[in-house]
N, C-alpha and C positions, 0 to 999 in steps of 0.2 A: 487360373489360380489353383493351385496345391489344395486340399483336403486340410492340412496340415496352418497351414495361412492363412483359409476359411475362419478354422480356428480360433487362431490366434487375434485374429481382426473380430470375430465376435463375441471372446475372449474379454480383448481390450474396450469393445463398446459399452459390456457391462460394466467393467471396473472404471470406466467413464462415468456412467450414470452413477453408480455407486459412490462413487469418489468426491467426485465435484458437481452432482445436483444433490445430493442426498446426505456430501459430508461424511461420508462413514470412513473411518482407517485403516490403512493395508490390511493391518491382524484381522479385521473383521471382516472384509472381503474375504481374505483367504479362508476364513473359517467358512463363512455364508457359501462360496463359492467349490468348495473343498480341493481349493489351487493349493501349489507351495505356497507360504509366505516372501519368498525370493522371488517366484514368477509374478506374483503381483506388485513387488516393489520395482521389477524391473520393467512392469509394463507400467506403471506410474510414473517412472522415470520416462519411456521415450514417449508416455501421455504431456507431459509437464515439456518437456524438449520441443513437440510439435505444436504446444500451445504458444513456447516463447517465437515460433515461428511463423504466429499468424500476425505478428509484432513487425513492422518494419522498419525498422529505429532510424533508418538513413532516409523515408518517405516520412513519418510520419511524425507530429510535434508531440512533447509530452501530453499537451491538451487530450490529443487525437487518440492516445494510450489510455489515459485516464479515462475518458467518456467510453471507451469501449469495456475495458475493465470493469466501471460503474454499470453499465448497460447489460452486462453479464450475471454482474451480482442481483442488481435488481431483477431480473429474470429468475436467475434461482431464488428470490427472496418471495417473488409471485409465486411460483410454481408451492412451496412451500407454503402459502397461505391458501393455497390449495386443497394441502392437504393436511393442516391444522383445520379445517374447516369437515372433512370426509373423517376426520380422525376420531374413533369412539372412545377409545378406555386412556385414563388421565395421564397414564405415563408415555404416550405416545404423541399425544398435547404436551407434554413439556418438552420432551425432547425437539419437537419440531420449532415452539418456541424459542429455547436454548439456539438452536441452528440461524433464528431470524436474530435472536440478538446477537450472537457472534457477526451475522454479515452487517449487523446496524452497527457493532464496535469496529469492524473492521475499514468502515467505510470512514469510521469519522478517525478513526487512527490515521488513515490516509490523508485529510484533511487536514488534521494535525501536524502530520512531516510537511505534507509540501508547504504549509505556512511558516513553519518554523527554517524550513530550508531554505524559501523565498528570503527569508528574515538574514537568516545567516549570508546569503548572497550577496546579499545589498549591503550589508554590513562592510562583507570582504571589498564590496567596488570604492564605498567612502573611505576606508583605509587606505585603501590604495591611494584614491585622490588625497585626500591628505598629506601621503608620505610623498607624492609630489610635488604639491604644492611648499610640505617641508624642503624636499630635496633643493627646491627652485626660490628658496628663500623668500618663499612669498606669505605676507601676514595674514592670510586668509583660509578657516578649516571650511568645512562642511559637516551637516549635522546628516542631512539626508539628498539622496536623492530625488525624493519626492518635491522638496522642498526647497531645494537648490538655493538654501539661504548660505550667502557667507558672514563666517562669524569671528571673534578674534578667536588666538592660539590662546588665551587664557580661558575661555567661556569653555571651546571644546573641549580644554582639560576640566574644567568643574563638570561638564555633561556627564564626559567619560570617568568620572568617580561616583558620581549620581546613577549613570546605569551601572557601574559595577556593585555599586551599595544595595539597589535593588534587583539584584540578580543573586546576592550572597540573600539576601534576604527572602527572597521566592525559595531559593533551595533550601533556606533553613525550615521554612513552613510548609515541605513536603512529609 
């Protein structure tokens, strides 16, 4: 290996640590590090590129993604009570803090799409069953899949004003 690739590869291990165990932003690597600002966006770049690579979307279920994803955060979320705990002067306590609550909002933000996506999924599949059971002239909706009740075409239509009434009503009380 090149002098020059050495480099660059222990270069990028920093701006690894820095990055994504420690949180910190390009600007502030390149300051800390006294890089260009460019060299370290471009090695965050092919950092971020070989992480989505350690992903194998054709092997792997979303399950499989998530619990690795999770596995990573909680790791950096230990490693950081780490060093909230070795940490002396108060602003160095908060900031390490701040970093634990970011990966505690980020985890439940995730948790939050995929239930709301899950939500909207299954939603799209009753639809669908619906518009064929419309298409096929038959008197029977569906409310859920879960539930695999059949109902008449008039119930489903009061359902579906009921959830749209309380959905106009959630967004109005954000």
């Amino acid at each position: 290996m090149l002098p020059i690739q050495r480099q660059r590869e222990k270069r990028r291990l920093e701006v690894y640590k820095l990055h994504f165990e420690n949180g910190m932003p390009a600007t502030r690597i390149a300051q800390l590090m006294n890089v260009d600002r460019n060299t370290i966006n471009k090695d965050l770049k092919f950092l971020y590129r070989q992480a989505l690579n350690d992903y194998y979307l054709d092997e792997m279920s979303l399950d499989d993604i998530l619990d690795k994803q999770l596995v990573r955060l909680e790791a950096q979320r230990d490693r950081l009570g780490l060093y909230l705990s070795d940490a002396k002067d108060v602003t160095n306590k908060v900031t390490i803090e701040r970093l634990i609550a970011d990966i505690d909002f980020r985890v439940l933000t995730a948790v939050e799409k995929i239930s709301h996506n899950t939500g909207q999924f299954w939603d799209q599949i009753i639809r669908a069953a619906n518009k064929i059971a419309e298409n096929n002239n038959l008197r029977i909706r569906y409310t859920s899949l879960f539930e695999l009740q059949k109902i008449s075409i008039d119930s489903r239509k009061s359902l579906d004003e009921i959830r749209e009434d309380a959905l106009i009503e959630k967004k109005g009380n954000r």
